[in-house]
MDAnalysis code that builds the backbone (N, CA, C; Angstrom):
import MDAnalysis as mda
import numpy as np

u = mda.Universe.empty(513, n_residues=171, atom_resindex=np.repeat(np.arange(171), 3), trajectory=True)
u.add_TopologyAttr("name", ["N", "CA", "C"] * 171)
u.add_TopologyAttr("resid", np.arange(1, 172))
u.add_TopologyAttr("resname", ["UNK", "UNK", "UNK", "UNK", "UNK", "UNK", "UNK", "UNK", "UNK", "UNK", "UNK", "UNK", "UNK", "UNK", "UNK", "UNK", "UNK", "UNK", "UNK", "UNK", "UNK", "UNK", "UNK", "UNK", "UNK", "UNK", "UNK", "UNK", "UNK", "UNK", "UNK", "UNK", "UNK", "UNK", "UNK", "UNK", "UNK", "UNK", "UNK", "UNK", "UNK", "UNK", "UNK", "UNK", "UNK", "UNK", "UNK", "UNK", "UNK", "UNK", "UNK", "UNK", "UNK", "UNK", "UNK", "UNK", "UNK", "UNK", "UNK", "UNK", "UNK", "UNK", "UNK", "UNK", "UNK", "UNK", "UNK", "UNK", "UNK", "UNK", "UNK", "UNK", "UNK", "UNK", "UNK", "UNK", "UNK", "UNK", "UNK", "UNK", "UNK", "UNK", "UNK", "UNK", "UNK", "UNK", "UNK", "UNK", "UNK", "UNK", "UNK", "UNK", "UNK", "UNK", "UNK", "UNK", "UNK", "UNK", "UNK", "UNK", "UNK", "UNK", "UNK", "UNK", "UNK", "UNK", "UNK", "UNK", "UNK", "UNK", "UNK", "UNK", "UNK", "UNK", "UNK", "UNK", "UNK", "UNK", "UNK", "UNK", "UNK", "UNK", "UNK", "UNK", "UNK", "UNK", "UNK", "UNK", "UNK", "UNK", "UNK", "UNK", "UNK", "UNK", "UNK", "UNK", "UNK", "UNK", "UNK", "UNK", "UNK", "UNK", "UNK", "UNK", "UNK", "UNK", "UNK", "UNK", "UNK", "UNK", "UNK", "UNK", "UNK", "UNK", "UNK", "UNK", "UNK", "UNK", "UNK", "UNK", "UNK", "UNK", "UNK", "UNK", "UNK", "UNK", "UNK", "UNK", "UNK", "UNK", "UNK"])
u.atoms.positions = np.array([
    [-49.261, 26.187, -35.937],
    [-48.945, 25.389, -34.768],
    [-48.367, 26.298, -33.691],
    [-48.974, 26.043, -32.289],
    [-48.504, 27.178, -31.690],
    [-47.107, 26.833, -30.821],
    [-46.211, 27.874, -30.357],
    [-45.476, 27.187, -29.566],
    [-45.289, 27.288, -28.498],
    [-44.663, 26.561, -27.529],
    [-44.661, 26.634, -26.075],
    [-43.203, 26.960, -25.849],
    [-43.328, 28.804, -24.581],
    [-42.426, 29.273, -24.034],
    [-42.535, 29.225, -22.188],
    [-41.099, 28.925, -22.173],
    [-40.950, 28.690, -20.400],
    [-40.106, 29.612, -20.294],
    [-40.735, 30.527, -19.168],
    [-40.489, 31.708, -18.773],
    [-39.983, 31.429, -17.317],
    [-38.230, 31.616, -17.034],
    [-37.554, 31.072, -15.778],
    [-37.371, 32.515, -15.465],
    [-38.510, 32.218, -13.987],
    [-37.725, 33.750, -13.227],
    [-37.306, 33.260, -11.782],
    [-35.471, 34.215, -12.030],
    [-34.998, 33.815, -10.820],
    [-34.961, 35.039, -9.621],
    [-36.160, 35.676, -9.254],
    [-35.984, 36.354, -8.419],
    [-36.966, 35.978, -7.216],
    [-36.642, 36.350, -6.036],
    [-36.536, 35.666, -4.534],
    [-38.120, 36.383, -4.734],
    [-38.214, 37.691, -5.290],
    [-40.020, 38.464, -4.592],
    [-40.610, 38.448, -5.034],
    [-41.453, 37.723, -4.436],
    [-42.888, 37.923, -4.819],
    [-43.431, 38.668, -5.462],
    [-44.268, 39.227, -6.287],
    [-44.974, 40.391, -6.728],
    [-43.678, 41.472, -7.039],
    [-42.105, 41.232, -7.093],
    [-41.748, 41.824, -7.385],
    [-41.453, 42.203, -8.819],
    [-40.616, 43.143, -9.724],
    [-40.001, 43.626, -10.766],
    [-40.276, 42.948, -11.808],
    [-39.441, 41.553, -11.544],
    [-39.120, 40.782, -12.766],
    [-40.460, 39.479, -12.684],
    [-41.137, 39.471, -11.546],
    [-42.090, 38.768, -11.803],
    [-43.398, 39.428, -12.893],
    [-43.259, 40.488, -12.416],
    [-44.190, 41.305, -13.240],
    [-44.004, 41.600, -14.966],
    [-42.586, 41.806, -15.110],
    [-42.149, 41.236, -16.405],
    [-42.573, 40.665, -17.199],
    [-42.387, 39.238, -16.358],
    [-42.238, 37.733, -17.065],
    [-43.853, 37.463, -17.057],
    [-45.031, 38.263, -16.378],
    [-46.320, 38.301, -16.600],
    [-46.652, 39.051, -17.653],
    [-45.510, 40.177, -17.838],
    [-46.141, 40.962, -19.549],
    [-45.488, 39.888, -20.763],
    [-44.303, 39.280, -20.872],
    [-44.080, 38.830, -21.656],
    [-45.205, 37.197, -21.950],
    [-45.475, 36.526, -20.571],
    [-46.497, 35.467, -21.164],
    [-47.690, 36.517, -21.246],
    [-48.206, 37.275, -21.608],
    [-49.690, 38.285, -21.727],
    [-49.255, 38.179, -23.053],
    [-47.973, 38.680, -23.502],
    [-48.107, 38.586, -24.921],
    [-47.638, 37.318, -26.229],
    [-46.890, 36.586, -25.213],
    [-47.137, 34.606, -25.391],
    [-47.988, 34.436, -25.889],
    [-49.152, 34.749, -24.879],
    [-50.655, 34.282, -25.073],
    [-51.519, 35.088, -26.073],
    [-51.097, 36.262, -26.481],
    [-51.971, 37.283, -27.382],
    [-51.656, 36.970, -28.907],
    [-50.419, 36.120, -28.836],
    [-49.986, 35.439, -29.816],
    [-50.297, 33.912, -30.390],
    [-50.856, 33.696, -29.837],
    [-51.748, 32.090, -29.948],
    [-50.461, 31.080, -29.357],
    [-49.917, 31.424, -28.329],
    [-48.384, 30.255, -28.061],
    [-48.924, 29.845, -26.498],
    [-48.523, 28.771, -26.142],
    [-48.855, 28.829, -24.987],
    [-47.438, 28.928, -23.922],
    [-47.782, 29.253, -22.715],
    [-46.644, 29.388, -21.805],
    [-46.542, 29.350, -20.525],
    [-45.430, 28.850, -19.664],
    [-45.650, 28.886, -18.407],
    [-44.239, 29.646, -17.394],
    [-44.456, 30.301, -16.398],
    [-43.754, 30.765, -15.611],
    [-43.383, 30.158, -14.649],
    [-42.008, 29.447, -14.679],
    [-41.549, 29.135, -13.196],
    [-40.814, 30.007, -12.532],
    [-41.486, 29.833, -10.937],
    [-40.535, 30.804, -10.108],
    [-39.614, 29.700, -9.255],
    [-38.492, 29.700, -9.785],
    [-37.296, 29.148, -9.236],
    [-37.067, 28.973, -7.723],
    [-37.922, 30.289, -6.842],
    [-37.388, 30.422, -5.466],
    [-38.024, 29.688, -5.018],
    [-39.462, 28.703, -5.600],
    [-40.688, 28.284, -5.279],
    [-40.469, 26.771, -4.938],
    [-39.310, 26.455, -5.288],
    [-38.454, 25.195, -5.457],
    [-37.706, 24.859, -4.797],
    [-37.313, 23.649, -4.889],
    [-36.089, 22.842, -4.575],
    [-35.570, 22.683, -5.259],
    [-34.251, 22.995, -6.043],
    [-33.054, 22.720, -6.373],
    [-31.933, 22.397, -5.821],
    [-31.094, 21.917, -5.303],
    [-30.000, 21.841, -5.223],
    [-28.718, 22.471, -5.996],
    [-27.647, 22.685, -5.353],
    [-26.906, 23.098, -6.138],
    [-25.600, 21.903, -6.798],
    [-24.944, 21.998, -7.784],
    [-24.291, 21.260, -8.785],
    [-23.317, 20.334, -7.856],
    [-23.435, 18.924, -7.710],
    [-22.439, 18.549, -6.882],
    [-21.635, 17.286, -7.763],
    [-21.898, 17.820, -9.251],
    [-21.472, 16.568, -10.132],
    [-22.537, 15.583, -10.588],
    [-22.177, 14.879, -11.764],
    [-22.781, 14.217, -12.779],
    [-24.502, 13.660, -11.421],
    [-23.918, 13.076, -10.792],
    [-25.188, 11.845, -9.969],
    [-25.663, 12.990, -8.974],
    [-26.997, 13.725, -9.245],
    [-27.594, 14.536, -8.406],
    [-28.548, 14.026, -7.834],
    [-28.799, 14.551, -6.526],
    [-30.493, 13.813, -5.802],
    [-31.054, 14.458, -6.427],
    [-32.427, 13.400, -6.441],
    [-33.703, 14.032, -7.304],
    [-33.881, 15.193, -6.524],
    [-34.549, 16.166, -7.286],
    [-35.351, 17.274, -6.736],
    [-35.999, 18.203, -7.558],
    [-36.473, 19.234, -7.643],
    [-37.302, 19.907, -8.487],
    [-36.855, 19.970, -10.003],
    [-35.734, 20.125, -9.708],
    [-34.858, 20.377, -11.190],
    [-35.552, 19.702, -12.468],
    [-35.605, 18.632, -12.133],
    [-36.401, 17.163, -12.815],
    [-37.753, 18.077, -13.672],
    [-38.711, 18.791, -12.230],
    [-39.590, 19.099, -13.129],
    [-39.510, 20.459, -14.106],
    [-38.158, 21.441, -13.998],
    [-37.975, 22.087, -14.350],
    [-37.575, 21.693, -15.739],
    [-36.467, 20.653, -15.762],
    [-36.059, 20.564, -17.052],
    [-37.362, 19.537, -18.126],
    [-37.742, 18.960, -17.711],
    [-39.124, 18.303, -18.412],
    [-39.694, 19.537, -19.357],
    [-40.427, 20.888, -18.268],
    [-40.774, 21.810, -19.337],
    [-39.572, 22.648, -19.955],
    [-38.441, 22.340, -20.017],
    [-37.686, 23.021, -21.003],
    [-37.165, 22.134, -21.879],
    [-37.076, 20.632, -21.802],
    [-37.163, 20.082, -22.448],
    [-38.127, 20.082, -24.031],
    [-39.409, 20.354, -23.885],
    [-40.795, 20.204, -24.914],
    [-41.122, 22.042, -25.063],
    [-40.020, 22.852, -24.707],
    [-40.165, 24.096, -24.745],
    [-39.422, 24.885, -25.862],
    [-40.105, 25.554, -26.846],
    [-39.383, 26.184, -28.167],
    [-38.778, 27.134, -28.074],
    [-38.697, 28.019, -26.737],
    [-38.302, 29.349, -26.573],
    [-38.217, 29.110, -24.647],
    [-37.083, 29.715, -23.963],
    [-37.252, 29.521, -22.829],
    [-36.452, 31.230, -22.397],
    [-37.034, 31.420, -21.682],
    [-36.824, 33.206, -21.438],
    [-36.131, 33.012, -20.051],
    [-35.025, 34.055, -19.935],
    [-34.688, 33.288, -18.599],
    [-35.036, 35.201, -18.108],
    [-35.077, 35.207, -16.714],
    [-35.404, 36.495, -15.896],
    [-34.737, 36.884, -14.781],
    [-34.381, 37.841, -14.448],
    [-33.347, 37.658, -13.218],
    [-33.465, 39.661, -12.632],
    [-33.428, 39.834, -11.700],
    [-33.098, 41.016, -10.958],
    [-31.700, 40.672, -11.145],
    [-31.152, 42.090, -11.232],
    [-29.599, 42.353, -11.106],
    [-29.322, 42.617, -9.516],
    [-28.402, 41.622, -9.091],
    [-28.038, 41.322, -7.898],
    [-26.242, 41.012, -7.140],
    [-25.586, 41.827, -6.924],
    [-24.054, 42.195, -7.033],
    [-23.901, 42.217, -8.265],
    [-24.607, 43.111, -8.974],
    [-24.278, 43.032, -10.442],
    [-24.140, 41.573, -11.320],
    [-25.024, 40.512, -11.186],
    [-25.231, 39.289, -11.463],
    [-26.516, 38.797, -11.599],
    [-26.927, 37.723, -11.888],
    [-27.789, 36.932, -11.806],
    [-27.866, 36.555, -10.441],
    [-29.064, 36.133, -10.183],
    [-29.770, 35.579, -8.466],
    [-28.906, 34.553, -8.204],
    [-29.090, 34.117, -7.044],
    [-28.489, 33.113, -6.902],
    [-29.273, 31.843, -7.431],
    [-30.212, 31.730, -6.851],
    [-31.510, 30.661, -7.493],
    [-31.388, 30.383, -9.009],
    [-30.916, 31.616, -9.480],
    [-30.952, 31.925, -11.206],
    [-29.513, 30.936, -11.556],
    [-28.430, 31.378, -11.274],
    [-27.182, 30.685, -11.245],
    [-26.864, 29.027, -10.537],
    [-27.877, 28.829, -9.869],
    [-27.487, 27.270, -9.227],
    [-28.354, 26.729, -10.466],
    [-29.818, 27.049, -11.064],
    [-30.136, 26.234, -12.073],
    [-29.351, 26.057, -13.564],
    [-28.672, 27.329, -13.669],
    [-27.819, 27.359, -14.948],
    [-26.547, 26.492, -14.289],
    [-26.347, 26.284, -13.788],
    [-25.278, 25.228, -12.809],
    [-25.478, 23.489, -13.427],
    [-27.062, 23.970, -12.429],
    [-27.547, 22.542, -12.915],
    [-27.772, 22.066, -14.346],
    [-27.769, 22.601, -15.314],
    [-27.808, 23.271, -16.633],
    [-26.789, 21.614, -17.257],
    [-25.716, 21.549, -16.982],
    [-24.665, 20.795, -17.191],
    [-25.582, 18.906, -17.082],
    [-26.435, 19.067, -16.435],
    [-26.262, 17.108, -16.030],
    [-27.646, 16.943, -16.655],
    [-27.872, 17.983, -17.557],
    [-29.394, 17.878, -18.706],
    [-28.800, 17.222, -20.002],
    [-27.732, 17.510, -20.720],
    [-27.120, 17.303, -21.833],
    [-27.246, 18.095, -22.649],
    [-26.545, 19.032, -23.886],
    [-26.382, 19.691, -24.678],
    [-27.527, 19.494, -25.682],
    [-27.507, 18.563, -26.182],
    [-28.360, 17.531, -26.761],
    [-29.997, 18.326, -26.330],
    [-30.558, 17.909, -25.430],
    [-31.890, 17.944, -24.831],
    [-32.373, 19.375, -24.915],
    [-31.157, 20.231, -24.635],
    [-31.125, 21.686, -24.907],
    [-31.117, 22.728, -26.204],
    [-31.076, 21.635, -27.626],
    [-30.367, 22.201, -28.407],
    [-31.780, 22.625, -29.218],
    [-31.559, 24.116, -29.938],
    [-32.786, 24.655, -30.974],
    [-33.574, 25.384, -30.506],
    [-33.469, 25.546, -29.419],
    [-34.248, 26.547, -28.207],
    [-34.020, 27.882, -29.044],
    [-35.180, 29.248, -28.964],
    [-34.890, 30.609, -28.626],
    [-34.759, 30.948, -27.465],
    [-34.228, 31.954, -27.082],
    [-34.438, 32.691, -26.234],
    [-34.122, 34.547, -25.778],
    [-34.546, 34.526, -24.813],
    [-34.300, 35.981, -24.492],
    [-34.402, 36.556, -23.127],
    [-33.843, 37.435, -22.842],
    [-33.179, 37.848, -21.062],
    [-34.456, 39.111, -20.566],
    [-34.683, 39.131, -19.548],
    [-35.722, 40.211, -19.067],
    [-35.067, 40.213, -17.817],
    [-34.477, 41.519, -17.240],
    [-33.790, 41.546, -16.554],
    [-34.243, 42.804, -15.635],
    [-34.360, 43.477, -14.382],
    [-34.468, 44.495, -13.505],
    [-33.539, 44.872, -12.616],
    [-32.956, 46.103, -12.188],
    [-32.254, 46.731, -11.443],
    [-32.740, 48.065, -10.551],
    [-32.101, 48.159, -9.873],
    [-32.446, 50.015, -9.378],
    [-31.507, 50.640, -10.300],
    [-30.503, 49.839, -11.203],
    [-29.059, 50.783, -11.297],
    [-30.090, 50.859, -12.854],
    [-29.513, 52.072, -13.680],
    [-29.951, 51.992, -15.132],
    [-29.531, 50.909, -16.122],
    [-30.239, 51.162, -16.376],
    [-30.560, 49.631, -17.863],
    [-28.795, 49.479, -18.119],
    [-28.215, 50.351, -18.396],
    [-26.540, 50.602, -18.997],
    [-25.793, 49.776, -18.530],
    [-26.027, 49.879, -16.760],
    [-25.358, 48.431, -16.207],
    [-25.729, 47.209, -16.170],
    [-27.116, 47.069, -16.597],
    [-27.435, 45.984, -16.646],
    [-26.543, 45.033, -17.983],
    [-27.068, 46.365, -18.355],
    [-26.281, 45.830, -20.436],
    [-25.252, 45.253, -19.812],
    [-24.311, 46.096, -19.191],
    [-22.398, 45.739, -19.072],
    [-22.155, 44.506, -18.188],
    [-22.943, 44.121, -17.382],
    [-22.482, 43.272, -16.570],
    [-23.490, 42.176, -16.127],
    [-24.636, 42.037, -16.752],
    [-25.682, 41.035, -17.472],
    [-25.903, 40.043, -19.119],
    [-25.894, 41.251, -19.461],
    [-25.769, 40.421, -21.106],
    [-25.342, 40.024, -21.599],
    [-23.695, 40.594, -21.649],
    [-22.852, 39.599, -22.191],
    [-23.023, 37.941, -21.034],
    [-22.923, 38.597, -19.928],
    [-22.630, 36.929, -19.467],
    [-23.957, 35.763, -19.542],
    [-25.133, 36.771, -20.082],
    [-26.098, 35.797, -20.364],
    [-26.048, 35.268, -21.934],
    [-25.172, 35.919, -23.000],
    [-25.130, 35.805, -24.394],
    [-24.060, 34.582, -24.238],
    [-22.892, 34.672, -23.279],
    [-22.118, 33.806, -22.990],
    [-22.484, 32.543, -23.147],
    [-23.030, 32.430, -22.192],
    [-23.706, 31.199, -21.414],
    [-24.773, 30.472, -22.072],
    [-26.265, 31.467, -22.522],
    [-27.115, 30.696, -23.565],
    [-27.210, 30.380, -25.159],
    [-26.406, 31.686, -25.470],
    [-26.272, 31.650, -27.036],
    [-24.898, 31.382, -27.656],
    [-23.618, 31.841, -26.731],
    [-22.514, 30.659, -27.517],
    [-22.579, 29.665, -26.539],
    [-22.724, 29.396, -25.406],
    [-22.484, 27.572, -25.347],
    [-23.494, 27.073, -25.595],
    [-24.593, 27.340, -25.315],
    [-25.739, 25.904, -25.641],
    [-26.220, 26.634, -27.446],
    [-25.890, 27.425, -27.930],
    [-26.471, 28.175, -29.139],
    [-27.803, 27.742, -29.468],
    [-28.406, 28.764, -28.118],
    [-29.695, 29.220, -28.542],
    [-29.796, 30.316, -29.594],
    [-30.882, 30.865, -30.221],
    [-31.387, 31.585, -30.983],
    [-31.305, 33.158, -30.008],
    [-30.758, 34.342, -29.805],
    [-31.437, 35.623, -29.536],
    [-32.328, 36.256, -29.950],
    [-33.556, 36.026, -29.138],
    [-34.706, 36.931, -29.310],
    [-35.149, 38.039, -29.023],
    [-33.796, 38.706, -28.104],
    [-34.295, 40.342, -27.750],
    [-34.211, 39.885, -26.525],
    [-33.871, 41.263, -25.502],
    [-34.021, 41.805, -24.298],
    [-34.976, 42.432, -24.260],
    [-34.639, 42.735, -22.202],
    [-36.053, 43.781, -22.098],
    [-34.822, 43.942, -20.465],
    [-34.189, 45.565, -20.606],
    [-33.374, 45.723, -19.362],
    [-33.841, 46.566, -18.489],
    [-34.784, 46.350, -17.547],
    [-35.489, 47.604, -16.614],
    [-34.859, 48.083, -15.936],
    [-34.134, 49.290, -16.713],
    [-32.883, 49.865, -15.122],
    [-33.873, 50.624, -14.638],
    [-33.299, 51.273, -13.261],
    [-34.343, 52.059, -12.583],
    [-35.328, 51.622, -11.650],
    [-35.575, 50.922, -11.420],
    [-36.316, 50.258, -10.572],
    [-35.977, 49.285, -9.764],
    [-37.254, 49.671, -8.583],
    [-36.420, 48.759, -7.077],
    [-37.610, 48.419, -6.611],
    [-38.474, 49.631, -6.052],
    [-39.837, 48.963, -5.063],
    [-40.573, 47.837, -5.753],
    [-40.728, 46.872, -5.068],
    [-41.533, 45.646, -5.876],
    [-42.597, 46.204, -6.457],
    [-43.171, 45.835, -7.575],
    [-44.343, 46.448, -8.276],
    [-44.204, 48.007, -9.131],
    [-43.017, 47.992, -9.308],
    [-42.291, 49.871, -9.377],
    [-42.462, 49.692, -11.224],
    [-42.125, 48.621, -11.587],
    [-42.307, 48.385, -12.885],
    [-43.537, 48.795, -14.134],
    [-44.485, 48.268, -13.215],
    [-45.592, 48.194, -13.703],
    [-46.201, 49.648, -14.064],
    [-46.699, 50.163, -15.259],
    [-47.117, 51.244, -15.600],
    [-45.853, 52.106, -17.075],
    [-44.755, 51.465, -16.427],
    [-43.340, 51.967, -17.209],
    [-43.128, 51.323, -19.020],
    [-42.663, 51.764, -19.528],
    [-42.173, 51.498, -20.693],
    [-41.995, 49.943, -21.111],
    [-41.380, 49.405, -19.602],
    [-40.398, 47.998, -19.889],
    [-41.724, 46.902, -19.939],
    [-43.121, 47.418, -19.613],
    [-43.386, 45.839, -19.566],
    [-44.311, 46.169, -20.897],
    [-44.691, 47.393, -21.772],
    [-45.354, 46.831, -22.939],
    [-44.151, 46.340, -23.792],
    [-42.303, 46.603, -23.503],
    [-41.418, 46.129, -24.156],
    [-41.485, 44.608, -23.790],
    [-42.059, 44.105, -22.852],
    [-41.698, 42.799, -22.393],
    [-43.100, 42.165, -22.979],
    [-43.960, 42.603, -23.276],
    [-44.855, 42.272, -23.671],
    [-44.795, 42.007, -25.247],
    [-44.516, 42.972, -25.829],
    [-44.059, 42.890, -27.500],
    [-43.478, 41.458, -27.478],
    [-41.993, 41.700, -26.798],
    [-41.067, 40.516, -26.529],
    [-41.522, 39.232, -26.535],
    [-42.765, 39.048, -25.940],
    [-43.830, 38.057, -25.700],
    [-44.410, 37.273, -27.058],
    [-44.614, 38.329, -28.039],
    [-45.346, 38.033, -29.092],
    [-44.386, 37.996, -30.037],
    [-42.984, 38.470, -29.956],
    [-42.004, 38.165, -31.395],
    [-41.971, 36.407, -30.889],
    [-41.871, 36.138, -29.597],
    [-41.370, 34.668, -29.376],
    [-42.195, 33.555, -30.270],
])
């Protein structure tokens, strides 16, 4: 039975880093008999968290596929040493889904910087281990930290995306 992974990337560019990523990791989704889909967060309407009663808006269709989703990969460029902003208002919104709806998921972080992978580690992972695997206790399925890279498309050819690709197929 195959399973279905939602691949959340929160970065603003186009054709950039972490989009390219999150295209090796569903390449190897798919080389794996699973099926999968990529949302780009910036592509949306979200709102940000204003308490329990939110206006409708994209979110809705975001959480639907993470809802019926066995593995949800989240993606992010390192940005003041953080997650996007786009990336952080949906983990925001994260709260008015229920614990419940969220619970049994894998997952795993694919992340890009110009700075080396090292900072990504220090000031990415833990706060993504934080956040997905002790509060909602998802499953860890592995990283993929592309330090080093900046020009959009700079990725591609490098080490990190047959790692993001593997990544693809343990899911």
């Amino acid at each position: 039975m195959s399973k279905k992974i939602v691949i959340i990337n929160g970065s603003p560019t186009p054709g950039g880093n972490t989009r390219c990523l999150c295209e090796a990791v569903l390449k190897g989704v798919k080389e794996a008999g699973n099926e999968g889909i990529i949302i780009d967060l910036a592509s949306l309407s979200i709102a940000p968290y204003s308490g329990p009663s939110q206006a409708e808006d994209d979110m809705s269709k975001v959480t639907a596929e993470i809802r019926t989703a066995d593995a949800v990969v989240i993606a992010s460029p390192l940005y003041w040493m953080q997650f996007t902003g786009q990336l952080k208002v949906w983990m925001d919104r994260l709260s008015t889904v229920g614990k419940d709806a969220l619970a049994g998921k894998e997952t795993a972080l694919v992340a890009c910087a110009a700075s080396p992978a090292e900072v990504i580690e220090k000031n990415l992972l833990g706060y993504y281990r934080m956040c997905f695997i002790d509060s909602l206790g998802w499953k860890d399925m592995g990283n993929v930290l592309a330090g080093g890279v900046y020009a959009p498309g700079q990725v591609m050819g490098m080490p990190y995306t047959e790692q993001a690709e593997e990544l693809g197929k343990k899911l």
